[in-house]
NUPA-105898 format. One record per residue: residue in one letter; x, y, z of N, C-alpha, C in turn; residue number from 1. Coordinates in steps of 0.02 Angstrom, whole numbers. Layout:
N
<rec r="A" n_X="X" n_Y="Y" n_Z="Z" ca_X="X" ca_Y="Y" ca_Z="Z" c_X="X" c_Y="Y" c_Z="Z" k="NUM"/>
...
***
This chain:
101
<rec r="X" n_X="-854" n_Y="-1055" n_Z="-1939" ca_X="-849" ca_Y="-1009" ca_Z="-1885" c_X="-784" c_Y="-969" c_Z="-1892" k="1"/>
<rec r="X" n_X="-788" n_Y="-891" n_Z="-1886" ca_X="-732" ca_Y="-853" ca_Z="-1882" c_X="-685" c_Y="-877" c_Z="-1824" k="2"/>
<rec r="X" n_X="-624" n_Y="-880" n_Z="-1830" ca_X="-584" ca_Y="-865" ca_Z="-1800" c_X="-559" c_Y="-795" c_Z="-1759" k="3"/>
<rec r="X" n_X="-552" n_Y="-795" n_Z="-1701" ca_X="-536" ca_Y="-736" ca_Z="-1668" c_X="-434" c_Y="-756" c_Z="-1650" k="4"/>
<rec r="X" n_X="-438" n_Y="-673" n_Z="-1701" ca_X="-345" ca_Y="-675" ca_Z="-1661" c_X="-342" c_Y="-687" c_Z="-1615" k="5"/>
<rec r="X" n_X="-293" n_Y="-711" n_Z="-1586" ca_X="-249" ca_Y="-737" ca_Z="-1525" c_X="-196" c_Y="-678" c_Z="-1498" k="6"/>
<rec r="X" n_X="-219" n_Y="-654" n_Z="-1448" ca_X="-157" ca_Y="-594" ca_Z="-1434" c_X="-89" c_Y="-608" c_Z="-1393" k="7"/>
<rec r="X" n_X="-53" n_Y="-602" n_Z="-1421" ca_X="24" ca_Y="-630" ca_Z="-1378" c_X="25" c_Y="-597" c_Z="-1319" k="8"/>
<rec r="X" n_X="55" n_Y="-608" n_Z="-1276" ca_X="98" ca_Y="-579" ca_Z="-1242" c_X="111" c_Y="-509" c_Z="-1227" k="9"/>
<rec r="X" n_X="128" n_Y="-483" n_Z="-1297" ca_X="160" ca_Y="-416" ca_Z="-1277" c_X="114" c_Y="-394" c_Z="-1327" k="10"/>
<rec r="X" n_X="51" n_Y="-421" n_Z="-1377" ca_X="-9" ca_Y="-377" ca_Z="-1368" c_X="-55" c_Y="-346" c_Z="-1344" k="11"/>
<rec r="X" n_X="-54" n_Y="-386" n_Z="-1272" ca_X="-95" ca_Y="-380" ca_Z="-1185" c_X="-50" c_Y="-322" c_Z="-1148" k="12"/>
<rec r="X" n_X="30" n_Y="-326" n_Z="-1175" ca_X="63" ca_Y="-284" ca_Z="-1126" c_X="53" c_Y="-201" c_Z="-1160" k="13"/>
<rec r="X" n_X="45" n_Y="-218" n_Z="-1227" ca_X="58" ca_Y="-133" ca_Z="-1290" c_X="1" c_Y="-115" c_Z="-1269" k="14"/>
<rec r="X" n_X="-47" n_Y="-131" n_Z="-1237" ca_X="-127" ca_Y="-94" ca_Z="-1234" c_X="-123" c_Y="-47" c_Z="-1163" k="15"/>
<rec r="X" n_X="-148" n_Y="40" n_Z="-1225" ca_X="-152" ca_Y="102" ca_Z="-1185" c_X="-197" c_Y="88" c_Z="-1113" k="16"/>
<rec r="X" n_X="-157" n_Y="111" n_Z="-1058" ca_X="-209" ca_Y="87" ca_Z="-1015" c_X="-232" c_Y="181" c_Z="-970" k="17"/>
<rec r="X" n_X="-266" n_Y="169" n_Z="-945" ca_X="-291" ca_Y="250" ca_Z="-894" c_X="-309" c_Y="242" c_Z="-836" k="18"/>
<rec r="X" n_X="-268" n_Y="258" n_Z="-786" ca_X="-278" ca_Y="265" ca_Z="-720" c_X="-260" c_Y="350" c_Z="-681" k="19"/>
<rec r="X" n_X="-298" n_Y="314" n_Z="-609" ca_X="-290" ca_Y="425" ca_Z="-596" c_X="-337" c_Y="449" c_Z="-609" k="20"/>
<rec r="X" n_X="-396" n_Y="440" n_Z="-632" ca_X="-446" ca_Y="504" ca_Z="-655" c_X="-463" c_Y="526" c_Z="-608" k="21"/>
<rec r="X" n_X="-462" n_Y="618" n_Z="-620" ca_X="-484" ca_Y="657" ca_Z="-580" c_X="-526" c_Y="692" c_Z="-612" k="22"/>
<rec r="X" n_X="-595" n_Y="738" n_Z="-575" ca_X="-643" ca_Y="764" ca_Z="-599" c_X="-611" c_Y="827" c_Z="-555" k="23"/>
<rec r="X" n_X="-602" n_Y="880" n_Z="-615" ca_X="-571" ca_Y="950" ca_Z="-567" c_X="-637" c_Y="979" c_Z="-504" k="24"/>
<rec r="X" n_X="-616" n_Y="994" n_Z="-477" ca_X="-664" ca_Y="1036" ca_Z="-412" c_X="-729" c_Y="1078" c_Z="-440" k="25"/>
<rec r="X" n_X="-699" n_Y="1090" n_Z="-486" ca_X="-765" ca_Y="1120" ca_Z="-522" c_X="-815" c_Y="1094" c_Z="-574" k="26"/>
<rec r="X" n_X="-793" n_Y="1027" n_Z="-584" ca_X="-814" ca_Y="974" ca_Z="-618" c_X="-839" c_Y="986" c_Z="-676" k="27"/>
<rec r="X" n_X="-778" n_Y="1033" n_Z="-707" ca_X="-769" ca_Y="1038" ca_Z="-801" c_X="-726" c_Y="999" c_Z="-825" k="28"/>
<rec r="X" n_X="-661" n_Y="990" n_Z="-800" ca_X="-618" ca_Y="945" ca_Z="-852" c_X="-569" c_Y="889" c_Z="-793" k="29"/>
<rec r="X" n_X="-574" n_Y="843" n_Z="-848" ca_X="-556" ca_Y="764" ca_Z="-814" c_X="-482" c_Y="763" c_Z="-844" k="30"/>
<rec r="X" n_X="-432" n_Y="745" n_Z="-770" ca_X="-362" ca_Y="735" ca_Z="-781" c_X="-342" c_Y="677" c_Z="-758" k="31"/>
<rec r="X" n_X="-299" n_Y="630" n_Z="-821" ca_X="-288" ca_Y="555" ca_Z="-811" c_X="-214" c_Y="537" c_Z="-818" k="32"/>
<rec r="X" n_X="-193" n_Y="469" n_Z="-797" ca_X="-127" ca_Y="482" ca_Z="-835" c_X="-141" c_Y="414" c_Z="-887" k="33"/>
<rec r="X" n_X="-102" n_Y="406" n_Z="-936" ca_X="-115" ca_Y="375" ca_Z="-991" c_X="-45" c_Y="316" c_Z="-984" k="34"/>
<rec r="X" n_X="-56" n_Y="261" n_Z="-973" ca_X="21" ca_Y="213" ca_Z="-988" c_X="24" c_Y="190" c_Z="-1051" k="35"/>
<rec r="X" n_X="89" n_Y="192" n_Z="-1079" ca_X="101" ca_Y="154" ca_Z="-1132" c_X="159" c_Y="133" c_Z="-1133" k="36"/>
<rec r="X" n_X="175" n_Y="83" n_Z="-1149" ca_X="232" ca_Y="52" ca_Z="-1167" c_X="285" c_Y="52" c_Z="-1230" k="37"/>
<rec r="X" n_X="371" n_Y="79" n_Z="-1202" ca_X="407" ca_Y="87" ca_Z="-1247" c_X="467" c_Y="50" c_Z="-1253" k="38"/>
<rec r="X" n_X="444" n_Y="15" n_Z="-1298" ca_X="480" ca_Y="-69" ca_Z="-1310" c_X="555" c_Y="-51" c_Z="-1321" k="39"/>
<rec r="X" n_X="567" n_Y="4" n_Z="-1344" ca_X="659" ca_Y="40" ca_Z="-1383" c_X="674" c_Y="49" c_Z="-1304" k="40"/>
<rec r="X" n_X="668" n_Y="91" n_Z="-1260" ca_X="684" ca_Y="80" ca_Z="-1187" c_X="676" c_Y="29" c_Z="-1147" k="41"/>
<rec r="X" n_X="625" n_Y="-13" n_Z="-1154" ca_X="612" ca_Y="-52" ca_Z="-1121" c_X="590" c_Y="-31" c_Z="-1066" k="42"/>
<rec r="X" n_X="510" n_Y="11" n_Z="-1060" ca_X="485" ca_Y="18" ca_Z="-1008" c_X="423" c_Y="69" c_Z="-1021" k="43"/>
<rec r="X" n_X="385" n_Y="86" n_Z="-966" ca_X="316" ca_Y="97" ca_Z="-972" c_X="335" c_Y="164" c_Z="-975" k="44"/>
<rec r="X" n_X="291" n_Y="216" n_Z="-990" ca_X="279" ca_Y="293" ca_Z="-1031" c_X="224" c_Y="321" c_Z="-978" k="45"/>
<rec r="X" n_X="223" n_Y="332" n_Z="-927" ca_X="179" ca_Y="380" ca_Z="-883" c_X="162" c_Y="443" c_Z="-917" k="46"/>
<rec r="X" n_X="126" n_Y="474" n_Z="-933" ca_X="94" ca_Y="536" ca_Z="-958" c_X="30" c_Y="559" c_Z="-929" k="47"/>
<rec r="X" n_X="30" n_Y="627" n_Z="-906" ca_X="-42" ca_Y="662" ca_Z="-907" c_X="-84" c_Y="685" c_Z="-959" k="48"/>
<rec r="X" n_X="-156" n_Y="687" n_Z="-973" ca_X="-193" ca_Y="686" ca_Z="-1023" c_X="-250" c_Y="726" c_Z="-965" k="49"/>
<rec r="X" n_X="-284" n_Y="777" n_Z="-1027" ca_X="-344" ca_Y="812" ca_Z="-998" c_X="-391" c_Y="827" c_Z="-1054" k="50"/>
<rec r="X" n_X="-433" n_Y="814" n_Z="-1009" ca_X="-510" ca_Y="851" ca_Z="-1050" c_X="-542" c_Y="905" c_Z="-1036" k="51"/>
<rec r="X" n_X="-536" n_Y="966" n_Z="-1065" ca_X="-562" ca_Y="1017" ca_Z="-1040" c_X="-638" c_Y="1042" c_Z="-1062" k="52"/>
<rec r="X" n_X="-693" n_Y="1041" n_Z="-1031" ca_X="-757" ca_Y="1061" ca_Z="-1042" c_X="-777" c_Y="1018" c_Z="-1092" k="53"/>
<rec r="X" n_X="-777" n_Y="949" n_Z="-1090" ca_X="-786" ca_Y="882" ca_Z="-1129" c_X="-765" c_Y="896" c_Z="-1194" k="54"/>
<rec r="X" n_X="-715" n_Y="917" n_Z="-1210" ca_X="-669" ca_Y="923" ca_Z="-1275" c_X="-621" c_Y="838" c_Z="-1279" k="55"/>
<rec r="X" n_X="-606" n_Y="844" n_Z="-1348" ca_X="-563" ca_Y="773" ca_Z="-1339" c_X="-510" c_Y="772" c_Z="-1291" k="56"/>
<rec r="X" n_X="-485" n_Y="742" n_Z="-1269" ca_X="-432" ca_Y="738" ca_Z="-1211" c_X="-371" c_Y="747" c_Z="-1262" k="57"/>
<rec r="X" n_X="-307" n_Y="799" n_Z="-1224" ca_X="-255" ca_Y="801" ca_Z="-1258" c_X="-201" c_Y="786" c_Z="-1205" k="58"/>
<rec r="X" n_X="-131" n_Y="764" n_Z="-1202" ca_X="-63" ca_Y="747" ca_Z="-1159" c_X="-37" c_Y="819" c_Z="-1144" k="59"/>
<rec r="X" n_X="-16" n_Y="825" n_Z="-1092" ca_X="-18" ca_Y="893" ca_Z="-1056" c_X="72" c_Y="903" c_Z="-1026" k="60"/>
<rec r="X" n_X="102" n_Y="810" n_Z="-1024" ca_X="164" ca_Y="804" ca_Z="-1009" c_X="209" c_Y="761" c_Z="-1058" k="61"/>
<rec r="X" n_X="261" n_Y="780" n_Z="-1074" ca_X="289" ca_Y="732" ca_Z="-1116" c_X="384" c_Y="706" c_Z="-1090" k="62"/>
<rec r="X" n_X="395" n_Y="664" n_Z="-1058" ca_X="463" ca_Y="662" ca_Z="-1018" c_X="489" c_Y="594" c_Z="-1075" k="63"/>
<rec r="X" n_X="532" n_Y="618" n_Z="-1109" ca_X="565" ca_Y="560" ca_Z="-1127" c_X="575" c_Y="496" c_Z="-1115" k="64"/>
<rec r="X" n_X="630" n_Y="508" n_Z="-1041" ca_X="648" ca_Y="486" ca_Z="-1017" c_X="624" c_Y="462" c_Z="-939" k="65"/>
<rec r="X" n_X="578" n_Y="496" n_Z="-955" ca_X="524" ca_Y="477" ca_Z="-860" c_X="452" c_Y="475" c_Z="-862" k="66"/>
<rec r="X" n_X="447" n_Y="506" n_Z="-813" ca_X="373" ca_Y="489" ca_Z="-816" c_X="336" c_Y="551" c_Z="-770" k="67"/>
<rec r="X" n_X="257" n_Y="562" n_Z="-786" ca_X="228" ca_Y="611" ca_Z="-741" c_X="189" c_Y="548" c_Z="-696" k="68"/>
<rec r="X" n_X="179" n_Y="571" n_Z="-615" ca_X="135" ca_Y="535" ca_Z="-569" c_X="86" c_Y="584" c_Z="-521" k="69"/>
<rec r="X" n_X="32" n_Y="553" n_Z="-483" ca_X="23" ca_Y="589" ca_Z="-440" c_X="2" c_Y="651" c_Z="-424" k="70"/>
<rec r="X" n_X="-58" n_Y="674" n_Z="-497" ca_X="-96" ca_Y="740" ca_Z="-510" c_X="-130" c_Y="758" c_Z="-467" k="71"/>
<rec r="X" n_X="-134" n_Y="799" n_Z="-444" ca_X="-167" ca_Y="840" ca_Z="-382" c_X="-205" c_Y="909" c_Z="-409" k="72"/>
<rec r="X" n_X="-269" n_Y="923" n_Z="-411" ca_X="-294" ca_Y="971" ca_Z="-442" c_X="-298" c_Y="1047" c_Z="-364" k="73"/>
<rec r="X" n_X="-287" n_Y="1092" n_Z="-388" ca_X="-297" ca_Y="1159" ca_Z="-321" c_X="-358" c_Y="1158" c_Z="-320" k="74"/>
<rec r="X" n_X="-368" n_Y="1180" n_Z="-260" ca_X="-466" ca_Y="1192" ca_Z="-257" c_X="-493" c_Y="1243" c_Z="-312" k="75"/>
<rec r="X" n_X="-492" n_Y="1290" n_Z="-352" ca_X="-515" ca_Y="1325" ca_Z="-387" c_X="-496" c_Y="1304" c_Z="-440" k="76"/>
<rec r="X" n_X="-460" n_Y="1221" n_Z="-476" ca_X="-464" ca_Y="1197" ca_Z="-534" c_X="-424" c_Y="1255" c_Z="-602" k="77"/>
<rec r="X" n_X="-375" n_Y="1271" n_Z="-567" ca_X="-330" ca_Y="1317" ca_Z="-597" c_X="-286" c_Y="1296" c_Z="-612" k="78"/>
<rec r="X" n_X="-233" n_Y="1246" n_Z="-563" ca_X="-163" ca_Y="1230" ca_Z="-535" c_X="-197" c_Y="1151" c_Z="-545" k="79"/>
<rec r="X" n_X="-125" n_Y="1135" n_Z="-571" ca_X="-114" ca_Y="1050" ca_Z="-589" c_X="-58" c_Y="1055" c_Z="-543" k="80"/>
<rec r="X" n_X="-50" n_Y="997" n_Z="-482" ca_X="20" ca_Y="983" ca_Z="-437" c_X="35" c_Y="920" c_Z="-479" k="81"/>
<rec r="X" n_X="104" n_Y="892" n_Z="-486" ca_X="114" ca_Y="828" ca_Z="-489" c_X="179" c_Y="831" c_Z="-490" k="82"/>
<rec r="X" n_X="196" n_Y="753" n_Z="-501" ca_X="260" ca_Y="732" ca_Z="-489" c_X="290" c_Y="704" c_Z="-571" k="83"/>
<rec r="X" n_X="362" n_Y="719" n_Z="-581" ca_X="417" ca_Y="725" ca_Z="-648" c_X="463" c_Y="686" c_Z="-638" k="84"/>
<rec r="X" n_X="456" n_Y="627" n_Z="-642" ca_X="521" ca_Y="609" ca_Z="-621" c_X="563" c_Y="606" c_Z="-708" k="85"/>
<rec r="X" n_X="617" n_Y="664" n_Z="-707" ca_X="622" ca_Y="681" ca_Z="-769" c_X="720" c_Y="637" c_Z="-793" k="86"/>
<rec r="X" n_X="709" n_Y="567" n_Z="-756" ca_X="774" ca_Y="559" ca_Z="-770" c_X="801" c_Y="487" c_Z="-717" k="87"/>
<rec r="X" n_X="862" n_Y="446" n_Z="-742" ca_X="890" ca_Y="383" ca_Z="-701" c_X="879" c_Y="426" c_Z="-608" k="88"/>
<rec r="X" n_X="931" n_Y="479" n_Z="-598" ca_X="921" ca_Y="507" ca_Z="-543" c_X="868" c_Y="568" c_Z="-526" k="89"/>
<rec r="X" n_X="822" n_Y="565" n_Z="-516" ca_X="773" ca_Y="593" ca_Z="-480" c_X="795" c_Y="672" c_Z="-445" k="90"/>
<rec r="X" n_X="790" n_Y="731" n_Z="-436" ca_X="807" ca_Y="758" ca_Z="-387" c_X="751" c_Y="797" c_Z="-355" k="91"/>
<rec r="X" n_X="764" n_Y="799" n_Z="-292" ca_X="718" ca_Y="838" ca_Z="-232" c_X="674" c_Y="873" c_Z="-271" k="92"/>
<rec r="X" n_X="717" n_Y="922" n_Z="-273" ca_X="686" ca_Y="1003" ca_Z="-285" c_X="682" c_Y="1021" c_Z="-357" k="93"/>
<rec r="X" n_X="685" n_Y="990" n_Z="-416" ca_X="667" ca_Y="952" ca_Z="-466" c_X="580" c_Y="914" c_Z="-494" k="94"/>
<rec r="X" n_X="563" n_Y="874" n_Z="-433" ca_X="530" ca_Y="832" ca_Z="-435" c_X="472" c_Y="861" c_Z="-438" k="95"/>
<rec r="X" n_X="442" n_Y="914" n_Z="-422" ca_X="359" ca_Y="940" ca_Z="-411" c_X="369" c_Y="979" c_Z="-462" k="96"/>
<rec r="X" n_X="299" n_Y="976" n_Z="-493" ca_X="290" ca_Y="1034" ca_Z="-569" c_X="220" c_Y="1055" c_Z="-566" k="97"/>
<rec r="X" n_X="211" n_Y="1111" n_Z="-581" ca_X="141" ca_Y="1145" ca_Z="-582" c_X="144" c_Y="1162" c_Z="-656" k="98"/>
<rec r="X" n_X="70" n_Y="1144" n_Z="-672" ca_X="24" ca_Y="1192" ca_Z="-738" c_X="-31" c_Y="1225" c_Z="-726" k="99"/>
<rec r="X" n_X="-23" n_Y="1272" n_Z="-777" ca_X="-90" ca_Y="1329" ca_Z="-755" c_X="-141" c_Y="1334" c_Z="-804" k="100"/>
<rec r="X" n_X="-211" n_Y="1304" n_Z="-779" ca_X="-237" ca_Y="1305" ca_Z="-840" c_X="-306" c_Y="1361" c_Z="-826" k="101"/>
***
């Protein structure tokens, strides 16, 4: 009988996970955010990812140092709302970012 690997620990923790899916208002393209884990920081990788008109899904945010949360699509599926937290300190008026797709 084969043996099945044994996954450690932090093989259960490295696995891409997807939460958030949204189906835009007009129900062409699906916006998710993607977690991954970055072991050199020591901490999880928040990113937005989209699929436009069932094309492969591509990352839409890339923060080094933070993370995207909290996608909000406009009613006419134009406007992406969300949240950047682009850094240790956070700021106000900073924090909300729009894309136009």
């Amino acid at each position: 009988m084969d043996r099945l690997k044994k996954n450690s620990f932090e093989d259960i923790i490295s696995l891409r996970s997807v939460s958030n899916v949204l189906i835009s208002p007009n129900g062409k393209h699906v916006l998710f955010i993607s977690q991954s884990v970055d072991w050199k920081e020591n901490r999880y990788d928040r990113e937005l990812w989209i699929s436009k008109d069932r094309e492969t899904p591509f990352q839409i945010t890339n923060n080094l140092k933070g993370n995207s949360s909290n996608p909000k699509w406009s009613p006419d599926s134009k406007w992406i709302a969300f949240l950047s937290n682009q850094g240790e300190k956070p700021r106000i008026e900073n924090n909300e970012r729009f894309l136009f797709f």
